[in-house]
N, C-alpha and C positions, 0 to 999 in steps of 0.2 A: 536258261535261255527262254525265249518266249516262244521260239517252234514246240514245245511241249503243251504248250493252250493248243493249239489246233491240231483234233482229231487226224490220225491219217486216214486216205482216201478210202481202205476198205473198211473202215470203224464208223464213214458218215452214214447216218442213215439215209437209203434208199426210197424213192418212191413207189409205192404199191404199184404192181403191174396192172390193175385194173381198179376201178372205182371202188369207195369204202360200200356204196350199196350194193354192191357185185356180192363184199365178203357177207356184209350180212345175209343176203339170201342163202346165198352157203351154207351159211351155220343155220339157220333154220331148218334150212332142207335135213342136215345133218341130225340135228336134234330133235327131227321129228318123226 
């Protein structure tokens, strides 16, 4: 069947809760 192509709803990926240069500062902070 062709419902098996489409991911279920908790498999889709998520958008990040905040901006991707939120995490980078993160990890810099982190690694520094």
């Amino acid at each position: 069947s062709k419902r098996k192509d489409k991911l279920p709803e908790w498999q889709m990926p998520k958008p990040l809760p905040y901006p991707k240069s939120t995490v980078n500062t993160l990890s810099e902070k982190v690694s520094s």
